[in-house]
GUSENU-147304 format. One line per 4 residues: their letters; for each residue x, y, z of N, C-alpha, C, O. Coordinates in steps of 0.2 Angstrom, whole numbers. Each point is the difference from the previous one (the first is absolute). Example, Ala and Ser with C-alpha at 12.3 -4.5 7.8 and 13.67 -1.06 7.14 Angstrom:
as) 66,-28,39,-4,6,0,4,6,0,5,-1,3 | -7,6,-7,4,6,1,-4,5,3,3,6,1
This chain:
xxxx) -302,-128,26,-4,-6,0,-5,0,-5,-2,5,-3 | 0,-11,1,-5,-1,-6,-4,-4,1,2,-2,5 | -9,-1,-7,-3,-4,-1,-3,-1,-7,2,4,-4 | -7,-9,2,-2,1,-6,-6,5,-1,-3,0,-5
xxxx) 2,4,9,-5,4,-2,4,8,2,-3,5,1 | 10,-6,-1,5,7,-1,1,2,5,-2,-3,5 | 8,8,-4,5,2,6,-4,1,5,-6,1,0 | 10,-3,5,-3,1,9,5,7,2,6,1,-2
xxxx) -12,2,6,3,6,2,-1,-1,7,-5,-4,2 | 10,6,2,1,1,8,-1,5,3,4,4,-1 | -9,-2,4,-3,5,3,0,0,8,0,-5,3 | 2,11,1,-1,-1,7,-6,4,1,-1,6,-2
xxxx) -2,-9,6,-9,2,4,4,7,5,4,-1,5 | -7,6,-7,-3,6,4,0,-1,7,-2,-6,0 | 2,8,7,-4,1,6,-4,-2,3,-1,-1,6 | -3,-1,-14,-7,-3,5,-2,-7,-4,2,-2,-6
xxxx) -6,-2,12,-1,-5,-4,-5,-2,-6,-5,4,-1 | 7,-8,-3,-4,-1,-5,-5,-8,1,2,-5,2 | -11,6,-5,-1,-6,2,-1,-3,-7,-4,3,-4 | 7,-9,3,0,-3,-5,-9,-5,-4,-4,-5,2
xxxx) 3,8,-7,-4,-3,-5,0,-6,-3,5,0,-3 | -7,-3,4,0,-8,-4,-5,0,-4,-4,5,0 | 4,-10,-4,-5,0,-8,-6,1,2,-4,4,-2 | 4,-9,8,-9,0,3,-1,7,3,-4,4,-3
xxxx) 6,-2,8,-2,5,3,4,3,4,4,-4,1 | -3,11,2,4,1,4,1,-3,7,-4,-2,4 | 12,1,-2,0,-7,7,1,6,5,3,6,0 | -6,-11,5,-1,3,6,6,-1,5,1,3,5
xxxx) 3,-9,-7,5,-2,2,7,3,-3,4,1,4 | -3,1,-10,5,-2,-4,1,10,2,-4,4,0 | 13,-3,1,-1,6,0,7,2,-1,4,-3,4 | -1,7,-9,7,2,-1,1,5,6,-5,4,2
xxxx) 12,-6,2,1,5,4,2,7,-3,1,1,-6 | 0,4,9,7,5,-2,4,1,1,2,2,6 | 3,-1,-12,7,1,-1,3,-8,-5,5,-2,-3 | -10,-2,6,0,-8,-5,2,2,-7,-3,5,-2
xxxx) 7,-10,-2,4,2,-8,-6,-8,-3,0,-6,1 | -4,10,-6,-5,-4,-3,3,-1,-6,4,4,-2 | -7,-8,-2,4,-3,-7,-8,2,-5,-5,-2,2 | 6,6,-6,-6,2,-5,0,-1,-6,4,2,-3
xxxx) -7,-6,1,-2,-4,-7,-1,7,-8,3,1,-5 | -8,2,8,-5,3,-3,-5,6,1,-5,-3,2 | 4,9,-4,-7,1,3,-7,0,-3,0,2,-6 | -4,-3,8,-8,-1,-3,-1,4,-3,3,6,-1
xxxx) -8,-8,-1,-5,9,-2,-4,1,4,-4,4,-3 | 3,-6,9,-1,4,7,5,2,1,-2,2,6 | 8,0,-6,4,4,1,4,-8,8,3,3,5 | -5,-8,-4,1,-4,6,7,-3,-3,1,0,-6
xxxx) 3,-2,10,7,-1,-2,1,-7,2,2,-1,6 | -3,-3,-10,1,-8,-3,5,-3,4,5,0,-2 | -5,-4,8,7,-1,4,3,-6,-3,-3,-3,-5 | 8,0,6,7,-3,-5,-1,-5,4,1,2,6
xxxx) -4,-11,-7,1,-5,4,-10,1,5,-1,-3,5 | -2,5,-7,-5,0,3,-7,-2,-2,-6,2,2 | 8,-4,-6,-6,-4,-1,-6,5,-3,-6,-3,0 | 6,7,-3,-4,7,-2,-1,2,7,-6,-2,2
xxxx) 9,5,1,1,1,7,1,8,-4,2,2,-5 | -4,2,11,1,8,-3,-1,7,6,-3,0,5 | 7,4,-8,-2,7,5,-1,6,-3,3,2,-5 | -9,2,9,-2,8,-4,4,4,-1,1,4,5
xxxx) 3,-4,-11,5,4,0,-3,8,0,5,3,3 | -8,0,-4,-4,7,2,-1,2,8,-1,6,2 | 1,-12,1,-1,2,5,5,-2,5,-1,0,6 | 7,-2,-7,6,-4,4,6,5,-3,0,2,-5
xxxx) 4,1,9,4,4,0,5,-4,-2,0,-6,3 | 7,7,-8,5,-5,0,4,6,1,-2,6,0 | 11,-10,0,7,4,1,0,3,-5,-3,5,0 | 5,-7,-6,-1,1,-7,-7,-2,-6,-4,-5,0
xxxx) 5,10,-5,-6,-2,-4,-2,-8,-3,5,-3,-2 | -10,1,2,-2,-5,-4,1,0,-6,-2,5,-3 | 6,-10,-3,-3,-1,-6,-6,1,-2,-4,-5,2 | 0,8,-7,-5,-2,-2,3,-3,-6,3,2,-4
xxxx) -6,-10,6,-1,-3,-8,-4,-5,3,-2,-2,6 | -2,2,-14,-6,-5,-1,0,-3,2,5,-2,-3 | -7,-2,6,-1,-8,2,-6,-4,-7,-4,2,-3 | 9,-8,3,-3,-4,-8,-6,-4,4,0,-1,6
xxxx) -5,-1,-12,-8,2,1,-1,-6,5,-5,1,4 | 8,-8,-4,1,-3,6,-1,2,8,-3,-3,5 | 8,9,-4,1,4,8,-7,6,-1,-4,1,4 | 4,1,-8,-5,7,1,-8,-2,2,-1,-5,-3
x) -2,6,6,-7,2,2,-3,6,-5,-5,2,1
């Protein structure tokens, strides 16, 4: 899968849940379950992992356990914080 700012990778969430970052602030409501297959844009340079379809919607990839490793690729200067 692609979009215009480069390939989507498919990731499945780790055990535990992840609580998801919006531009504005961390939500108190918004929360990946575990074992959920999340769609990844990109990662920051906080190391937070850019979600596919979310609006700069994101998760702490350092600290969220996945099935398989992440891509590290840059996120263009648009997505990055």
């Amino acid at each position: 899968m692609s979009t215009a700012t480069g390939s989507v990778e498919k990731v499945v969430l780790g055990t535990t849940d992840a609580r998801v970052y919006t531009p504005e602030r961390w939500s108190t409501r918004l929360w990946i379950r575990g074992g959920a297959t999340v769609y990844v844009i990109c990662t920051d340079s906080r190391d937070f992992l850019v979600l596919y379809g979310g609006d700069g919607d994101r998760v702490d990839g350092t600290n969220t356990q996945f099935t398989r490793p992440v891509p590290q690729k840059d996120c263009p200067p648009g997505l990055d914080e």
